[in-house]
ZANULO-628102 format. One record per residue: chain; x, y negated, z negated of N, C-alpha, C in turn. Coordinates in nm, 2 decimals. Example, Ala and Ser with C-alpha at 12.3 -4.5 7.8 and 13.67 -1.06 7.14 Angstrom:
BEGIN
<unit = A | nu = 1.32 | nv = 0.57 | nw = -0.78 | cau = 1.23 | cav = 0.45 | caw = -0.78 | cu = 1.32 | cv = 0.33 | cw = -0.78> $
<unit = A | nu = 1.28 | nv = 0.22 | nw = -0.71 | cau = 1.37 | cav = 0.11 | caw = -0.71 | cu = 1.29 | cv = 0.00 | cw = -0.79> $
This chain:
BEGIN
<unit = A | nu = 8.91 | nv = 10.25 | nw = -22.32 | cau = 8.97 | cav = 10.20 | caw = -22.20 | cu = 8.99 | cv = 10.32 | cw = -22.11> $
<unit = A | nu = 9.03 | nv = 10.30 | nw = -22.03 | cau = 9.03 | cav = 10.44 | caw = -21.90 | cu = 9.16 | cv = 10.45 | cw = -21.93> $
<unit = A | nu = 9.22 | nv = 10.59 | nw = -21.90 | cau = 9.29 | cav = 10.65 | caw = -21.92 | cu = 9.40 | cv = 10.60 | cw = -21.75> $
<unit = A | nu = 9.50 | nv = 10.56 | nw = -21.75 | cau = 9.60 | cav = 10.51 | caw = -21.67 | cu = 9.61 | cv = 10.57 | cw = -21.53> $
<unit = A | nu = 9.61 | nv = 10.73 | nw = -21.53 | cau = 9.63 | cav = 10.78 | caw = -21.41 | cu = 9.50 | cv = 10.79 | cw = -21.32> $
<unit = A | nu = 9.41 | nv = 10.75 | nw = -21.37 | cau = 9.31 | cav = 10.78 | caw = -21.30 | cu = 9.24 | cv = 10.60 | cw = -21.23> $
<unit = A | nu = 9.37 | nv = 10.54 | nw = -21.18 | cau = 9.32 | cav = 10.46 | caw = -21.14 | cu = 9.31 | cv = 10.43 | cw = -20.99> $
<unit = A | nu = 9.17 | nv = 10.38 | nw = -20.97 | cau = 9.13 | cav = 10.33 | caw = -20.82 | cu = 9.20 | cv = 10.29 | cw = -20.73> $
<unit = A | nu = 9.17 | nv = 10.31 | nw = -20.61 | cau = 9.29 | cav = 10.20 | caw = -20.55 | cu = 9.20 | cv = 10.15 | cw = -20.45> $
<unit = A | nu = 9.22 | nv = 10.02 | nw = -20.34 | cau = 9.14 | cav = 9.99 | caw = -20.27 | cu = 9.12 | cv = 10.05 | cw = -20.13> $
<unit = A | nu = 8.99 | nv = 10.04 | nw = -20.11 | cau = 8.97 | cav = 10.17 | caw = -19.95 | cu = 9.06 | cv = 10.05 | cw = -19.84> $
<unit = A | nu = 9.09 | nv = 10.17 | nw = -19.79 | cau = 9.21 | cav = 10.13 | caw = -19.68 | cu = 9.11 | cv = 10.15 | cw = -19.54> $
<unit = A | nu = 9.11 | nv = 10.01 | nw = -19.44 | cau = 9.09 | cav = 10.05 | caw = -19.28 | cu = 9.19 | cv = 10.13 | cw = -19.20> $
<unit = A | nu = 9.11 | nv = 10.23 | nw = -19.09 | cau = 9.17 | cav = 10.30 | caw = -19.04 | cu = 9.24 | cv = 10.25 | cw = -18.94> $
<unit = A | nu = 9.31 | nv = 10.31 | nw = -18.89 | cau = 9.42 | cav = 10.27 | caw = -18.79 | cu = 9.31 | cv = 10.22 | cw = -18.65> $
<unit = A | nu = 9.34 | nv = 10.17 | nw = -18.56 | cau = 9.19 | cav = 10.15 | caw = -18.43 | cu = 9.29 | cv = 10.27 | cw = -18.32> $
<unit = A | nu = 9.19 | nv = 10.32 | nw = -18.28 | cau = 9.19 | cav = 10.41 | caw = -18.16 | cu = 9.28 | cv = 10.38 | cw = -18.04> $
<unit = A | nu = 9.36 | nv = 10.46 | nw = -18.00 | cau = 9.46 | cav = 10.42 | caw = -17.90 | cu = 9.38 | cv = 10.40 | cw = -17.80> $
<unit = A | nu = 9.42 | nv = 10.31 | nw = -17.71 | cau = 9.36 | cav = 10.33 | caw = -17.52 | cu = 9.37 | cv = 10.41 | cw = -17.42> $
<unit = A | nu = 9.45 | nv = 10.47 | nw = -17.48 | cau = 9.51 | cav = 10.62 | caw = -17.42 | cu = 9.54 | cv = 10.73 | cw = -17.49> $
<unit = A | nu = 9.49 | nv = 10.82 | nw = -17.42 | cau = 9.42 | cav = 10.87 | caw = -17.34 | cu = 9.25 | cv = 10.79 | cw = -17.35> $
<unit = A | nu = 9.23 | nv = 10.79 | nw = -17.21 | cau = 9.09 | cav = 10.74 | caw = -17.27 | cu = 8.99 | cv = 10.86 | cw = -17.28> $
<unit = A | nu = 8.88 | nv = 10.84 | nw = -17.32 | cau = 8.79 | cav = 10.94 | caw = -17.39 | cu = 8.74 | cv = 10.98 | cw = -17.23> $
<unit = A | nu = 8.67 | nv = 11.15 | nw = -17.28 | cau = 8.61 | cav = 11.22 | caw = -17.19 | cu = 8.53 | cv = 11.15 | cw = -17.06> $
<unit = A | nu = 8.41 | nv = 11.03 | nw = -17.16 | cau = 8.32 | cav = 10.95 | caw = -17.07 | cu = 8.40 | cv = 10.88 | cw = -16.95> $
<unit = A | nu = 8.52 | nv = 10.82 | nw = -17.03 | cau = 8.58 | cav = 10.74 | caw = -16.89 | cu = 8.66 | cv = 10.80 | cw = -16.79> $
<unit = A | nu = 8.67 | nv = 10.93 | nw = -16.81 | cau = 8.76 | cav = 11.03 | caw = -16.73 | cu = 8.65 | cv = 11.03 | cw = -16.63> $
<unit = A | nu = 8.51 | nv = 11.07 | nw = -16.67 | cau = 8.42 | cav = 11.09 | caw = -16.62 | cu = 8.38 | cv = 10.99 | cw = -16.49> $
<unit = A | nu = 8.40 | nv = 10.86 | nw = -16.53 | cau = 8.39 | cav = 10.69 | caw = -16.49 | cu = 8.47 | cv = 10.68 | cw = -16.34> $
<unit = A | nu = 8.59 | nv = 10.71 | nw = -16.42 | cau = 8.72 | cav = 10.71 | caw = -16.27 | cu = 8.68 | cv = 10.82 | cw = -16.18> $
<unit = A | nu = 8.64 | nv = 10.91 | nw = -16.24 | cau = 8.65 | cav = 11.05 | caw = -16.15 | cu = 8.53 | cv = 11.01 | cw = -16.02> $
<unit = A | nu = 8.40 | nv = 10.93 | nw = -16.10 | cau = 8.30 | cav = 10.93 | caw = -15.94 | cu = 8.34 | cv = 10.79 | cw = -15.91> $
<unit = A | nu = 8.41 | nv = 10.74 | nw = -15.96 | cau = 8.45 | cav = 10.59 | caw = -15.87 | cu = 8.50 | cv = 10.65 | cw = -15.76> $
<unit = A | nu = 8.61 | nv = 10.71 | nw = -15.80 | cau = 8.71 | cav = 10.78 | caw = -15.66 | cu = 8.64 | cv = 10.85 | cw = -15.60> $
<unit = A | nu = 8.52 | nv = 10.92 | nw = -15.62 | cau = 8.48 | cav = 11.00 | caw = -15.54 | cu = 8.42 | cv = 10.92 | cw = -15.46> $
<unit = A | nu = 8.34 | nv = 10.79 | nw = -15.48 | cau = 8.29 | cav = 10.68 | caw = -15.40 | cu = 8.32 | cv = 10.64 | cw = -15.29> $
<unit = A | nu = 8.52 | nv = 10.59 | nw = -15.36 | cau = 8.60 | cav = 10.51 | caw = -15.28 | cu = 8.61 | cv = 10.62 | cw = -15.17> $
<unit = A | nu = 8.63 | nv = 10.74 | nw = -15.20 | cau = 8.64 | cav = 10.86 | caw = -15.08 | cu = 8.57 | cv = 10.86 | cw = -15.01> $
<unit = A | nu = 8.46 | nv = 10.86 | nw = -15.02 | cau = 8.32 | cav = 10.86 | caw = -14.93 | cu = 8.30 | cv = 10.80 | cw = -14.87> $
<unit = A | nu = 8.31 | nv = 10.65 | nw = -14.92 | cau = 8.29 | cav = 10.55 | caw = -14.82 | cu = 8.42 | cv = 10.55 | cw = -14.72> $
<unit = A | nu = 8.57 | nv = 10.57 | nw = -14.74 | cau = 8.62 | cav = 10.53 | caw = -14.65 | cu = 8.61 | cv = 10.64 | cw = -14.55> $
<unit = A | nu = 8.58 | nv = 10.78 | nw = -14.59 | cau = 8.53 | cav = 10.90 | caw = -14.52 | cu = 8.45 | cv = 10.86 | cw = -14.39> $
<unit = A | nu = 8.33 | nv = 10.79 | nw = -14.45 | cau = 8.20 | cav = 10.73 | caw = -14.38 | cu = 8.26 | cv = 10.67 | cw = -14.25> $
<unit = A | nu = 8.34 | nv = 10.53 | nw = -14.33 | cau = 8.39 | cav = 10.43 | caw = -14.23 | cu = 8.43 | cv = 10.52 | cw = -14.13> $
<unit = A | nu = 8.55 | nv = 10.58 | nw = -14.13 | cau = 8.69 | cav = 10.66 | caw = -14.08 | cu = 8.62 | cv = 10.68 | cw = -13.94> $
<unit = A | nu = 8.49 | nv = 10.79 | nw = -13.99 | cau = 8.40 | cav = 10.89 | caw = -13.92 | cu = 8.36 | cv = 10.79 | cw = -13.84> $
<unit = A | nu = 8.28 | nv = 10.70 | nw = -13.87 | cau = 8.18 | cav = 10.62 | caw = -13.81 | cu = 8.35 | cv = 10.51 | cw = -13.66> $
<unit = A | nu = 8.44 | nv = 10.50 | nw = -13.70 | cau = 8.50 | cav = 10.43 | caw = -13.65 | cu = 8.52 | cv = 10.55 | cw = -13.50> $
<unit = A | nu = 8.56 | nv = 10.65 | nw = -13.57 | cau = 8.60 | cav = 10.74 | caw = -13.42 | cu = 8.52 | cv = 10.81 | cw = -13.35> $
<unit = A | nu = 8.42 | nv = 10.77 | nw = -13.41 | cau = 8.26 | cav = 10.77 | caw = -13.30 | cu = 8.26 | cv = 10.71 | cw = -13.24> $
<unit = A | nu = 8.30 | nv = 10.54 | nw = -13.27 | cau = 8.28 | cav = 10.45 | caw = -13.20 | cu = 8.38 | cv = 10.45 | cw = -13.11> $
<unit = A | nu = 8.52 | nv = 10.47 | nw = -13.10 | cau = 8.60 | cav = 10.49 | caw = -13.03 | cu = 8.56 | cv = 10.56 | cw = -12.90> $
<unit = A | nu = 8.53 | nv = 10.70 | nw = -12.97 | cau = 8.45 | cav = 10.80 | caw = -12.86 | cu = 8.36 | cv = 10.75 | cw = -12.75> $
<unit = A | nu = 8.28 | nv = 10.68 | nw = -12.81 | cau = 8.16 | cav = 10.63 | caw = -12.70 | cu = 8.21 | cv = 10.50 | cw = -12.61> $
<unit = A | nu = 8.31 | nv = 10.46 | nw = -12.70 | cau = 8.39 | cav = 10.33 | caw = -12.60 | cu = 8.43 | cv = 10.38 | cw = -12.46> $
<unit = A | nu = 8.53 | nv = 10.51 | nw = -12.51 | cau = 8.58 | cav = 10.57 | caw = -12.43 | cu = 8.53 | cv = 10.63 | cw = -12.34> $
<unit = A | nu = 8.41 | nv = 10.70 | nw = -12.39 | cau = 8.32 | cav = 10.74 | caw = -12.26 | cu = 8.27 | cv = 10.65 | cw = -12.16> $
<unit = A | nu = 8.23 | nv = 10.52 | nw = -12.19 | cau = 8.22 | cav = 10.38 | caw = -12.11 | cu = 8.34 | cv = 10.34 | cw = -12.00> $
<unit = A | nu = 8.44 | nv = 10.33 | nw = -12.10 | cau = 8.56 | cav = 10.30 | caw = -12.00 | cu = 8.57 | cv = 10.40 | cw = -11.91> $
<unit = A | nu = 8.61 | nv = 10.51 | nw = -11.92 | cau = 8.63 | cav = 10.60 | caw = -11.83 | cu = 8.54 | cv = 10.63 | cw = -11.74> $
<unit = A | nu = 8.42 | nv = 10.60 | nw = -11.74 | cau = 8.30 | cav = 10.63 | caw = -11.66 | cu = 8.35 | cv = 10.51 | cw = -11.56> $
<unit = A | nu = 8.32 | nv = 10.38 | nw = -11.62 | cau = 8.43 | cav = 10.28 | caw = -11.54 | cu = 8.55 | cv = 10.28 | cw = -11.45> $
<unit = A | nu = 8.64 | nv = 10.31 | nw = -11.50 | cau = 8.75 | cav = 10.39 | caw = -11.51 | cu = 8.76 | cv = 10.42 | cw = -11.32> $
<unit = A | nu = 8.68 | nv = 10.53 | nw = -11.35 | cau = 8.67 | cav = 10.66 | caw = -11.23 | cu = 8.57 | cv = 10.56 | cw = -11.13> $
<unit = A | nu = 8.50 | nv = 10.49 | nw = -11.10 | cau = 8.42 | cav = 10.36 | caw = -11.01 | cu = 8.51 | cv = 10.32 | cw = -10.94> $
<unit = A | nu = 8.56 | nv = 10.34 | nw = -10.79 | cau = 8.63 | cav = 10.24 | caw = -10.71 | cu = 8.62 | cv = 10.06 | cw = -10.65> $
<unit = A | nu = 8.49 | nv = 10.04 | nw = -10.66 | cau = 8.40 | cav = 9.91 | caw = -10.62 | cu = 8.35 | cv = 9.87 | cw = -10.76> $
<unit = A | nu = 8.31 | nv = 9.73 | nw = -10.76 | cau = 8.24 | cav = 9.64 | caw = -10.81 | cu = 8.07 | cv = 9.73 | cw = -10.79> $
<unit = A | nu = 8.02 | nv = 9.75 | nw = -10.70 | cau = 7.93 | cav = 9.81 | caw = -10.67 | cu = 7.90 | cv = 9.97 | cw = -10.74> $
<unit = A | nu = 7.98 | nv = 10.03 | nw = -10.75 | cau = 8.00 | cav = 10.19 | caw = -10.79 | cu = 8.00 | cv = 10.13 | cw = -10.96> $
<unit = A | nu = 8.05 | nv = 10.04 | nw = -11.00 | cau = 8.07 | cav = 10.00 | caw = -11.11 | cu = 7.93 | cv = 9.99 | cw = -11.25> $
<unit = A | nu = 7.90 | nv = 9.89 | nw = -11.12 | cau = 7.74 | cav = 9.88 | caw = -11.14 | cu = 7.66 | cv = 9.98 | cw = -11.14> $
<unit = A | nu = 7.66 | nv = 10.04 | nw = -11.02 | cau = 7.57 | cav = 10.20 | caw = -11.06 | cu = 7.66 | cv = 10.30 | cw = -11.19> $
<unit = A | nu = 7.79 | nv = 10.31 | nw = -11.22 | cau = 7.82 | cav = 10.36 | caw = -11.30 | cu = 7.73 | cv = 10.27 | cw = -11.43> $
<unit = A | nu = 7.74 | nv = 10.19 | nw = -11.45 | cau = 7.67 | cav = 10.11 | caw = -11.57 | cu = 7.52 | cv = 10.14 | cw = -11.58> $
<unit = A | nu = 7.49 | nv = 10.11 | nw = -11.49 | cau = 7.32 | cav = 10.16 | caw = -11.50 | cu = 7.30 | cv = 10.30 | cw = -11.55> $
<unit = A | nu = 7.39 | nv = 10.40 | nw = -11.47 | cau = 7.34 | cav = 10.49 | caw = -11.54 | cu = 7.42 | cv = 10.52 | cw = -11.68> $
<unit = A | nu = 7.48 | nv = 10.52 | nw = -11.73 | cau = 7.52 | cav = 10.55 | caw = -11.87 | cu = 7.41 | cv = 10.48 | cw = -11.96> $
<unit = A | nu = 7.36 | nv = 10.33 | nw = -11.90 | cau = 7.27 | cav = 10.25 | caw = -11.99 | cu = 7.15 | cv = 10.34 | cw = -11.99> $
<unit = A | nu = 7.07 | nv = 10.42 | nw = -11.87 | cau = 6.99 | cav = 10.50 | caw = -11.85 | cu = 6.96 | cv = 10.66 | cw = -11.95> $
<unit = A | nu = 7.09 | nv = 10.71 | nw = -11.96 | cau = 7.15 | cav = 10.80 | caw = -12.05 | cu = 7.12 | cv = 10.75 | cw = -12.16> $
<unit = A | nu = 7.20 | nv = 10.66 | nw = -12.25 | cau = 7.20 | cav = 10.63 | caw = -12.36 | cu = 7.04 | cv = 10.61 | cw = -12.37> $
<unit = A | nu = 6.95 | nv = 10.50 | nw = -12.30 | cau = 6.79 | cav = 10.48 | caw = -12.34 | cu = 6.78 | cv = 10.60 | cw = -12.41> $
<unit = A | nu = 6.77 | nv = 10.72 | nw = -12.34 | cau = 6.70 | cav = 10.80 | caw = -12.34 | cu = 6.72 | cv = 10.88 | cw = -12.52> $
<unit = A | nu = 6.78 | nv = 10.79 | nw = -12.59 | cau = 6.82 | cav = 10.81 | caw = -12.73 | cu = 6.72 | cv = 10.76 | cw = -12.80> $
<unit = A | nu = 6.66 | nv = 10.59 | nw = -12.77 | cau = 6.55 | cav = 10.54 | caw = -12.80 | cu = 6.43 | cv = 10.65 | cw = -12.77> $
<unit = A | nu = 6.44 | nv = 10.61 | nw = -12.66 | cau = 6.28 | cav = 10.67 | caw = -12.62 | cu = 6.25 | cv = 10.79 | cw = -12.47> $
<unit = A | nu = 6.23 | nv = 10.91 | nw = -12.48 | cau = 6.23 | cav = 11.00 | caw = -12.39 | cu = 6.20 | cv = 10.99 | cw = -12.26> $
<unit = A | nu = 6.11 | nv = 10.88 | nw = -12.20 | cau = 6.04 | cav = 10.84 | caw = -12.10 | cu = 6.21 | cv = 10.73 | cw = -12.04> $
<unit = A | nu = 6.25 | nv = 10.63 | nw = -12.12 | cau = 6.31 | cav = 10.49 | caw = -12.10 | cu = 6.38 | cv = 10.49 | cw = -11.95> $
<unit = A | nu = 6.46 | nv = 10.61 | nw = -11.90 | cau = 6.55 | cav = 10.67 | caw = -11.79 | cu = 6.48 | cv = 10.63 | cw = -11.68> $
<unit = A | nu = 6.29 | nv = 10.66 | nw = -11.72 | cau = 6.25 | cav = 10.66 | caw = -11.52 | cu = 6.19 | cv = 10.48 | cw = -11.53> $
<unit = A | nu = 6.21 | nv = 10.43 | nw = -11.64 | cau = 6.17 | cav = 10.33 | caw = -11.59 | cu = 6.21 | cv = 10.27 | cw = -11.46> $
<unit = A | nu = 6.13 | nv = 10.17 | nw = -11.41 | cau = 6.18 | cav = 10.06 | caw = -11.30 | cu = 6.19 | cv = 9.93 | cw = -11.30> $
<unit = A | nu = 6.30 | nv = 9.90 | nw = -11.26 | cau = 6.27 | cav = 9.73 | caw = -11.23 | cu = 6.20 | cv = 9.61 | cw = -11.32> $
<unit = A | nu = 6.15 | nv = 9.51 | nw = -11.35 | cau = 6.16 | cav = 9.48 | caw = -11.46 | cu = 6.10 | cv = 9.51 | cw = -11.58> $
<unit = A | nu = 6.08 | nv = 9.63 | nw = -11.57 | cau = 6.02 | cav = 9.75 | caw = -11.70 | cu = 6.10 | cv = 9.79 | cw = -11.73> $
<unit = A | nu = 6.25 | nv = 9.81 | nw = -11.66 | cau = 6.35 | cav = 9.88 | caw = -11.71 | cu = 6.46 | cv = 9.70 | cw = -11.80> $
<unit = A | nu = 6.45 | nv = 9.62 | nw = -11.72 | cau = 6.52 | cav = 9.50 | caw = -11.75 | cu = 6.46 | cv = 9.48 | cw = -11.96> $
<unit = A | nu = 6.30 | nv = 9.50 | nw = -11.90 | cau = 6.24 | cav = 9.43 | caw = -12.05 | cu = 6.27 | cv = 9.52 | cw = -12.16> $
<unit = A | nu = 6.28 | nv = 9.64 | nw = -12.14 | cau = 6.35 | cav = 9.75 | caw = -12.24 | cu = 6.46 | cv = 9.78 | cw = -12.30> $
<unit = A | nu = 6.55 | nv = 9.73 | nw = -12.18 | cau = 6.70 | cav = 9.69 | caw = -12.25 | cu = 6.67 | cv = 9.57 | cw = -12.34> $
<unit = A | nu = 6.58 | nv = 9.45 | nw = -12.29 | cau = 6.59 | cav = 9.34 | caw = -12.41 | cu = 6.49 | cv = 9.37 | cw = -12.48> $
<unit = A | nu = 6.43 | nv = 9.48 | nw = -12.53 | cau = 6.36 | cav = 9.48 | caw = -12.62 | cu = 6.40 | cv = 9.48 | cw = -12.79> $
<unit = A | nu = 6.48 | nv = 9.56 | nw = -12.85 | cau = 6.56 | cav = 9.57 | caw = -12.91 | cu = 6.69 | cv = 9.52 | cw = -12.92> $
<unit = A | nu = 6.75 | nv = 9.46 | nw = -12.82 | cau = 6.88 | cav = 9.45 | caw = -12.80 | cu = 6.88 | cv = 9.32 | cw = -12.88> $
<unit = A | nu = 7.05 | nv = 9.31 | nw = -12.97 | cau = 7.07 | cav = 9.19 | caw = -13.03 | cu = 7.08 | cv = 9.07 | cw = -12.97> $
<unit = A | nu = 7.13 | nv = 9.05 | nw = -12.81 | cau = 7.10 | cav = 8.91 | caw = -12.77 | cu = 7.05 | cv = 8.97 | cw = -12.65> $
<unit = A | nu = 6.91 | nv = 8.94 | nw = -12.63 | cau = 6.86 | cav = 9.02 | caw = -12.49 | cu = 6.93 | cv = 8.93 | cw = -12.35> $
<unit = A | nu = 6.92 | nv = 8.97 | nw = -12.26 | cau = 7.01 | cav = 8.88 | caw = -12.16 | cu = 6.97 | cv = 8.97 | cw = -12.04> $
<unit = A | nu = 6.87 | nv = 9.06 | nw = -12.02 | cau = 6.87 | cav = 9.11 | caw = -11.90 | cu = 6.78 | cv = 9.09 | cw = -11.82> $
<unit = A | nu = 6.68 | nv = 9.03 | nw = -11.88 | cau = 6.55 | cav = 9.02 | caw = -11.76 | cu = 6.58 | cv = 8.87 | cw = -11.73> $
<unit = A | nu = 6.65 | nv = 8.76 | nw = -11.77 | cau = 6.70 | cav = 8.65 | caw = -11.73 | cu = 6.83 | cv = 8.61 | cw = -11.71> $
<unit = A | nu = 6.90 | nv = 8.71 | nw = -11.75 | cau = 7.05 | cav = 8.64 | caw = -11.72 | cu = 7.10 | cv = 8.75 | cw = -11.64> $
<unit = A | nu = 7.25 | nv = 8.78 | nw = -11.65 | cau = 7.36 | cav = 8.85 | caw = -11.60 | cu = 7.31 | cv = 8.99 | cw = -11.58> $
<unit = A | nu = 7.21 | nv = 9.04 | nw = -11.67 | cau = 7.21 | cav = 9.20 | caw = -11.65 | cu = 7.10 | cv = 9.24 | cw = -11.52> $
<unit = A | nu = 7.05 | nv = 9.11 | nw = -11.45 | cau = 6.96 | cav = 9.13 | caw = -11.33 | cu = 7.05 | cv = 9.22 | cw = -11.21> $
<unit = A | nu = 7.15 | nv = 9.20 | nw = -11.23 | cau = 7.22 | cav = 9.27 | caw = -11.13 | cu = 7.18 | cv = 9.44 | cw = -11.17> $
<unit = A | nu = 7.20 | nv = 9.48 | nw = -11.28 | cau = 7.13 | cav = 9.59 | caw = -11.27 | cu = 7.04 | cv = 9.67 | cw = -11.17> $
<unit = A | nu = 6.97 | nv = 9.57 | nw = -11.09 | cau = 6.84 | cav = 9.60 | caw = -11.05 | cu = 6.91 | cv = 9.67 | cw = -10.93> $
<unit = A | nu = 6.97 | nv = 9.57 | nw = -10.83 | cau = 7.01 | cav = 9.62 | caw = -10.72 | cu = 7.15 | cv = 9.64 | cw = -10.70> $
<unit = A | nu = 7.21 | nv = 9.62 | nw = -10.77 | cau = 7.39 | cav = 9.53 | caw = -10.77 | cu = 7.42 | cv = 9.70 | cw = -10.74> $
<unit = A | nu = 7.39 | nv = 9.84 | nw = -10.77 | cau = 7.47 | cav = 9.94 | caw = -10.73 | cu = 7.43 | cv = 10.01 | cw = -10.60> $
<unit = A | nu = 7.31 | nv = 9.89 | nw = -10.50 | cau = 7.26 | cav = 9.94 | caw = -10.37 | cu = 7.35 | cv = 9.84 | cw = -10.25> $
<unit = A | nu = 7.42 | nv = 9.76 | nw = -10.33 | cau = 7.50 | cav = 9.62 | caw = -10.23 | cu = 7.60 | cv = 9.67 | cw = -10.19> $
<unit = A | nu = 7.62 | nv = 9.62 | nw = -10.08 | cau = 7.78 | cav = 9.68 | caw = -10.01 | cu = 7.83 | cv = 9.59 | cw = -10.09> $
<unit = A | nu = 7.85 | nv = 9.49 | nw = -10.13 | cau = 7.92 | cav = 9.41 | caw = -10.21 | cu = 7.87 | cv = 9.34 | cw = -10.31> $
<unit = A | nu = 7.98 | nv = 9.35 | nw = -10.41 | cau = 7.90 | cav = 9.30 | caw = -10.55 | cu = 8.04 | cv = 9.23 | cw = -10.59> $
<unit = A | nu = 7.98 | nv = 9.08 | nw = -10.65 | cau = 8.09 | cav = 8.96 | caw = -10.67 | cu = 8.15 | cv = 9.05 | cw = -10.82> $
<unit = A | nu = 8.32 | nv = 9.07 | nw = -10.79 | cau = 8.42 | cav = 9.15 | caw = -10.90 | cu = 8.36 | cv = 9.02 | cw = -11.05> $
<unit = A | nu = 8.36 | nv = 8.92 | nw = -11.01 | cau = 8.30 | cav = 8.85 | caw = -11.12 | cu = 8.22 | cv = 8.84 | cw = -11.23> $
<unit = A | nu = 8.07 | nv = 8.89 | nw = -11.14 | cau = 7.98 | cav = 8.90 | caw = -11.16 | cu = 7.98 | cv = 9.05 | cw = -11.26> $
<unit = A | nu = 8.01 | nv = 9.12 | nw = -11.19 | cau = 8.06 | cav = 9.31 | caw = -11.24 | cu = 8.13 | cv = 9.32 | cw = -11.38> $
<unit = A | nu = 8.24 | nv = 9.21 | nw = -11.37 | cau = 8.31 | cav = 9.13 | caw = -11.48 | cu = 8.19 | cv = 9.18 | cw = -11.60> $
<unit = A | nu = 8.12 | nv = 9.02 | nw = -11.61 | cau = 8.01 | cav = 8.99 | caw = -11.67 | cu = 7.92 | cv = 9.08 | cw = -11.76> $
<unit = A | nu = 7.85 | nv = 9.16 | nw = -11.60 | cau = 7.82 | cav = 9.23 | caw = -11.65 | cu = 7.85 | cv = 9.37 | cw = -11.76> $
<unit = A | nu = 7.94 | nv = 9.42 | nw = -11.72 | cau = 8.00 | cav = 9.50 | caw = -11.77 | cu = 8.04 | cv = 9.50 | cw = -11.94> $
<unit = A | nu = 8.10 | nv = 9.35 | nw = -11.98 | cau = 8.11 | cav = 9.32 | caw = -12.10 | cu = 7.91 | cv = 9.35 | cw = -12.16> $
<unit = A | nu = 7.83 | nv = 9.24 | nw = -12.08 | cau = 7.66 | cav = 9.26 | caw = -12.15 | cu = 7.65 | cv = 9.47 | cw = -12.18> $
<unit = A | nu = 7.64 | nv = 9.52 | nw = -12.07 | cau = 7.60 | cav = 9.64 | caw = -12.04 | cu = 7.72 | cv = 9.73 | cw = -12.15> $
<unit = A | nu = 7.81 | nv = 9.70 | nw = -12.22 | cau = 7.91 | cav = 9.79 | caw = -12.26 | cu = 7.85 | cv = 9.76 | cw = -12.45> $
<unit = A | nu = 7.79 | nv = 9.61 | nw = -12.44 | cau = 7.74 | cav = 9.60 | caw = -12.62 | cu = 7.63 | cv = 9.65 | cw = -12.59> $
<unit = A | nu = 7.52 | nv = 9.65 | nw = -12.51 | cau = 7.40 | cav = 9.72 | caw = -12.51 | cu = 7.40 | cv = 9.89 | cw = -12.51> $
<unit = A | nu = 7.48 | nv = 9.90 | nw = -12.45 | cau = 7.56 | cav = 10.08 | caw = -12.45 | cu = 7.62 | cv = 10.12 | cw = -12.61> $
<unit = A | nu = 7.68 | nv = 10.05 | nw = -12.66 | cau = 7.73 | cav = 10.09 | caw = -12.79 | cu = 7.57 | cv = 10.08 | cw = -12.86> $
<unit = A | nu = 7.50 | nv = 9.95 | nw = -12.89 | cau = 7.36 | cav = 9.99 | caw = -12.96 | cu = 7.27 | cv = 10.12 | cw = -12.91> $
<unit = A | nu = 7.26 | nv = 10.08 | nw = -12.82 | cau = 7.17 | cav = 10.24 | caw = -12.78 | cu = 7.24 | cv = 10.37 | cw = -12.84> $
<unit = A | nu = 7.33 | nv = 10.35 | nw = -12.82 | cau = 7.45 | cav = 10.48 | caw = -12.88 | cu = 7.41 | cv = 10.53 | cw = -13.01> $
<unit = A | nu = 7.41 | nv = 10.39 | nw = -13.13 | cau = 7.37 | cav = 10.35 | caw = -13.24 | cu = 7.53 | cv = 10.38 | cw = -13.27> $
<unit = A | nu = 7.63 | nv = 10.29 | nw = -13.21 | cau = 7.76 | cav = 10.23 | caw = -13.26 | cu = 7.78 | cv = 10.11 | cw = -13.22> $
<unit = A | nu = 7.69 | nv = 10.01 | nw = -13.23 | cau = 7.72 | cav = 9.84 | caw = -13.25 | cu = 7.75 | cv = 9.83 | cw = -13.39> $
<unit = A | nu = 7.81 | nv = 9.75 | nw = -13.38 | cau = 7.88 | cav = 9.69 | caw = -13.48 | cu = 7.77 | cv = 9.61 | cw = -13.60> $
């Protein structure tokens, strides 16, 4: 018979691993999450106060326009300026070569048929309907942010 002190005993499970600390890999896990979440709000932040910027360059160009008419020539030319981000030539266009360019790209074109015809002549008028300037101004200020390449 076996000798008494030399008896077996049954294997014991080990304890299970705490959750904490977690292991090296998931330090790893959090660490480029956050780096992510940094970046992207980084990105946003940046991309927001660009767009502010270019707002503000609109308004103020505005801004400084005494007339409905000065208004309109202010708008044309910033929309002229910005083209020239697309495409090098876009600035000397004319007339409805300049109208069909704006709506080429543009998200809801509106210029060679609607409100942005004023374009054409509306900064050579002694008078231009504040209305109309209105209008346009809202069209001409989202086509100005795209060209920019700060639409929304």
């Amino acid at each position: 018979m076996a000798d008494p002190t030399l008896l077996l005993r049954d294997v014991h499970e080990s304890v299970a691993p705490s959750w904490w600390p977690p292991a090296p890999g998931w330090w790893m896990v959090f660490a480029a999450a956050l780096l992510v979440v940094a970046a992207v709000w980084f990105w946003r932040a940046r991309r927001q106060r660009r767009r502010r910027a270019i707002e503000r360059v609109f308004d103020d160009a505005l801004a400084e326009a005494a007339t409905p008419s000065a208004q309109v020539a202010a708008m044309s030319e910033l929309l002229r300026r910005a083209a020239r981000r697309r495409d090098a030539t876009a600035d000397r266009l004319q007339g409805e070569d300049w109208l069909a360019f704006l709506d080429r790209s543009a998200k809801s074109p509106q210029f060679v048929e609607a409100a942005g015809r004023l374009l054409l002549d509306g900064g050579y008028r002694r008078d231009v309907d504040p209305l109309q300037a209105e209008t346009l101004r809202e069209l001409v200020r989202t086509r100005f942010l795209e060209l920019m390449g700060a639409g929304r």
